[in-house]
C-alpha positions in Angstrom: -22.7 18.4 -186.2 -22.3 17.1 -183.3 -21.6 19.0 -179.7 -22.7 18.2 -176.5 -22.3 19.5 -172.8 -20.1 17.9 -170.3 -20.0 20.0 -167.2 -20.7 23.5 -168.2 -18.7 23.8 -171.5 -19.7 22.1 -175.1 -17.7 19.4 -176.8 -17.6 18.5 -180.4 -17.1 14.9 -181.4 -17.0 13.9 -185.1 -14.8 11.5 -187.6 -12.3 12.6 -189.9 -9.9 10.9 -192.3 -10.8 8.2 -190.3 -9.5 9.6 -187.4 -11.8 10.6 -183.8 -12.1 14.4 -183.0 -13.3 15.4 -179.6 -12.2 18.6 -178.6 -13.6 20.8 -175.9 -14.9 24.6 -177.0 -14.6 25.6 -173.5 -18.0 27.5 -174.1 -21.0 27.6 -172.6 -23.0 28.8 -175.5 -24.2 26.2 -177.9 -23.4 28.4 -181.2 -20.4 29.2 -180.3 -20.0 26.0 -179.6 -21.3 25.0 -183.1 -19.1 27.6 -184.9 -15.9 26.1 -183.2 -16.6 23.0 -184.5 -17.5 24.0 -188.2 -13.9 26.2 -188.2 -12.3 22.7 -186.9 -13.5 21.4 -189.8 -13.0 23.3 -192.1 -9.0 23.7 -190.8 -8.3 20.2 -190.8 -10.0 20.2 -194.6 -7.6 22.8 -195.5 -5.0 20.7 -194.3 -5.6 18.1 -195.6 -6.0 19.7 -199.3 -2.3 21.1 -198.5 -1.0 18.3 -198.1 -2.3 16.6 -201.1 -1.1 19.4 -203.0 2.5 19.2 -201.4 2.5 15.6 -202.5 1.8 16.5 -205.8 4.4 19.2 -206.3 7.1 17.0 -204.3 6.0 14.0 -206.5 5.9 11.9 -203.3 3.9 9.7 -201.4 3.8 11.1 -197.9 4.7 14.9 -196.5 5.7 15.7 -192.9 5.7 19.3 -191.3 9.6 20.4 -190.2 9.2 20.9 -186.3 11.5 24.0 -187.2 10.6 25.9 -190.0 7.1 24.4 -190.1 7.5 23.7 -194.1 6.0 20.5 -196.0 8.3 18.0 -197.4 8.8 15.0 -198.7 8.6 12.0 -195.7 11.4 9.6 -196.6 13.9 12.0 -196.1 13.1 13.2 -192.4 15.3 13.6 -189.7 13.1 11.8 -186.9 14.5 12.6 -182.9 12.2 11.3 -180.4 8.8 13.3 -181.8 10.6 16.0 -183.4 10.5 16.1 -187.2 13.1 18.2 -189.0 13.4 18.9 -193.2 17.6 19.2 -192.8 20.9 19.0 -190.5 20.2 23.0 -190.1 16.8 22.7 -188.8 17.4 20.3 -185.9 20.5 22.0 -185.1 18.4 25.5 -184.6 15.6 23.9 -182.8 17.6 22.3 -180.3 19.7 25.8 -179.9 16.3 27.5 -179.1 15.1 24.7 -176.5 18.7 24.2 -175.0 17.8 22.9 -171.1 20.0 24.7 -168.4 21.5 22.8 -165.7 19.8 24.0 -162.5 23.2 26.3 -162.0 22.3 28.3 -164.8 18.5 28.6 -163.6 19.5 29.8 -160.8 22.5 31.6 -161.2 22.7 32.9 -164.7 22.6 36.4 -165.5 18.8 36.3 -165.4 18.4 33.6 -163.7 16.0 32.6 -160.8 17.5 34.5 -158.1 18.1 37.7 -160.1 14.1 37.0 -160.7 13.4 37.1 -157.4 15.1 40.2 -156.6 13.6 42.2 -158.4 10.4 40.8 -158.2 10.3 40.9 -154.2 12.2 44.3 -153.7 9.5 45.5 -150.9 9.6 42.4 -149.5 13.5 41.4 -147.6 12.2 38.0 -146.4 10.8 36.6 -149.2 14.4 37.8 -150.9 16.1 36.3 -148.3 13.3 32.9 -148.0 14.5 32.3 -152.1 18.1 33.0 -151.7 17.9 30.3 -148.5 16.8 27.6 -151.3 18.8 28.3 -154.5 21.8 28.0 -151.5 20.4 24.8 -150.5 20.3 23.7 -154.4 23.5 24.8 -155.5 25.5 22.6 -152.6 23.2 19.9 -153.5 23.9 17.1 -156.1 21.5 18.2 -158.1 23.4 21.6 -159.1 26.1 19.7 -160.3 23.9 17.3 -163.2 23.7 17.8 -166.8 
């Protein structure tokens, strides 16, 4: 076990799979502290034993997690985008569905978008209504607005 203080929180440190763990507890108590570090442990043992037996069951060498549906399989056939991970063609598809960027027009105009936000978050308040609506005006005649 190995924690130690830096500021007023504890840190654990220790080596695993030959890999560095230091991880803050954000505690100030020591055995908290110490319990944080034994369930870190014991996680990334647990892990570590699922992904052995994933290897076994998929006859395989190495297993990735799908960035999606957060299932084991069988490395040599991942879809690799940037750091994303994906088991199939259906996966990515979803995952970049759910994380779809909007263009700044749709932040700020869509049906609950930015300015719609502000409304109803500032009703009591005209100025800062009128203070927001002032900037998404200034945005949307921008360049900016028009980017994808």
């Amino acid at each position: 076990m190995s924690i130690y203080k830096r500021g007023g929180v504890y840190w654990f440190r220790f080596q695993f799979d030959g890999k560095s763990i230091r991880e803050s507890t954000s505690q100030s108590n020591d055995k908290i502290a110490r319990t944080m570090e034994s369930n870190r442990r014991t996680e990334l043992a647990r892990a570590k034993q699922e992904q052995e037996a994933a290897c076994a069951r998929l006859q395989c060498a190495e297993v990735v997690r799908c960035q999606e549906c957060e299932k084991l399989f069988n490395a040599e056939k991942a879809i690799k985008k940037g750091d994303n991970v994906f088991c199939g063609r259906s996966c990515e598809a979803e995952f970049y569905t759910k994380h779809a960027m909007p263009t700044l027009r749709e932040f700020l105009e869509g049906e609950k978008g930015f300015r719609e936000y502000a409304k109803a978050k500032h009703k009591a308040k005209p100025n800062t209504i009128r203070y927001y609506s002032q900037g998404c005006d200034l945005l949307l005649k921008s360049a900016l607005a028009t980017c994808d």
